[in-house]
N, C-alpha and C positions, 0 to 999 in steps of 0.2 A: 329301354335303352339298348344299343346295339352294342355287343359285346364280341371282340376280336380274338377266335380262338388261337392260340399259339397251335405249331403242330405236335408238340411235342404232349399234351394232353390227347389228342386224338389219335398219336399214334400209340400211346397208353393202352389202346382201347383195343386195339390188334395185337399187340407186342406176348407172345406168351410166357405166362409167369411174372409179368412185369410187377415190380412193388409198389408201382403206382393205379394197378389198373382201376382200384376199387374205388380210389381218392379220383380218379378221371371220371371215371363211370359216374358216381354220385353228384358229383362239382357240376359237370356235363348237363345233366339233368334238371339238378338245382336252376340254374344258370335257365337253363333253356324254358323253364317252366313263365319265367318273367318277364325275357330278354330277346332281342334279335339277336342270334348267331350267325359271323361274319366271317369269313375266311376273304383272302387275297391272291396272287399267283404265287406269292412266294410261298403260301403256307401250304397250297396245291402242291407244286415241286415237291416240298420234302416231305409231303404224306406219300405222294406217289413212289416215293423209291421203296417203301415197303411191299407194293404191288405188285403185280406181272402183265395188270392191263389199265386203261382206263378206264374199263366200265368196272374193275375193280377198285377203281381209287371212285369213282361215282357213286357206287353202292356204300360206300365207308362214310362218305360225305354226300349224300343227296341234295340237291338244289333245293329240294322243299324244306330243309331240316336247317342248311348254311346258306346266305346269301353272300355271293360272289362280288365284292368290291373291287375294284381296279386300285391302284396303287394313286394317290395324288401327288403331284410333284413337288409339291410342298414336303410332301413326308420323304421324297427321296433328296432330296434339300437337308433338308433335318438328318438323314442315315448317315449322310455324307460328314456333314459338321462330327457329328457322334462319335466315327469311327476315325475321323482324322482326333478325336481326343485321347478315344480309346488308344492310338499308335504314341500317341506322345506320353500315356503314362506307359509305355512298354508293353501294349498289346503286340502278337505277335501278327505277322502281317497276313497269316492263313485264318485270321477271327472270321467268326460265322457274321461276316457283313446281312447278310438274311436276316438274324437278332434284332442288327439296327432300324433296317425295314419294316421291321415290323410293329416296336416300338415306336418308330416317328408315324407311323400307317393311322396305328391306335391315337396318339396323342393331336394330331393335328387333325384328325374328324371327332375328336370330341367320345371316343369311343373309352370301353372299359377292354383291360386284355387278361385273358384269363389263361395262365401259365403255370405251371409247377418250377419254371427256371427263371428267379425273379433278379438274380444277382445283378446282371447288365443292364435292365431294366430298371430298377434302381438306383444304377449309379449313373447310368444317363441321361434317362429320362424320368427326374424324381418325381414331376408332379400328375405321372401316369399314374391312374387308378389301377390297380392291380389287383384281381381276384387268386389268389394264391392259397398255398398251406402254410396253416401256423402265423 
């Protein structure tokens, strides 16, 4: 089953000292031993600001290891719905719209999303499979 990495696991995995790296690393692995691993642009973007190049952000994420999905507009349909709710319970209007992206990305191909930030993910989109901690 195809499994939609958040970037926030993978940037786990460069980030140094981080307190998640070991729970990334092992989850990563777990996950990838059974599963397609998927990334989209949006999750490209926010791995690359750790970067200095792209063949730096390629080496991180190689094409044989993540397979690169395009966004469907259904799921950007869905971010949109999400985060006009997210503003009505008093979201602030700088929310990582990206979040919702990526959640409707997962949900509407049928995908699993494997994050360590499951909060929004949760409250927006509950009947998203979630690979998470605890």
């Amino acid at each position: 089953m195809p499994v939609l990495v958040d970037s926030n696991v993978i940037i786990d995995l460069y980030a140094d000292g981080h307190a998640w790296r070991d729970w990334s690393r092992s989850t990563l692995r777990h996950v990838a031993a059974s599963n397609i691993l998927v990334i989209n642009p949006i999750v490209y973007a926010e791995i690359s600001v750790a970067f200095d190049s792209i063949e730096e952000v390629e080496d991180a994420i190689p094409a044989d290891d993540f397979e690169r999905h395009q966004l469907p507009y259904e799921a950007a349909f869905l971010a949109g719905k999400a985060f006009i709710d997210y503003r009505r319970r008093g979201g602030a209007r700088t929310s990582p719209l990206p979040d919702f992206y990526i959640g409707a990305h997962a949900l509407v191909s049928g995908f699993e999303l494997l994050t360590r930030d499951t909060r929004r993910y949760r409250t927006y989109f509950p009947s998203l499979p979630l690979i998470a901690p605890g």
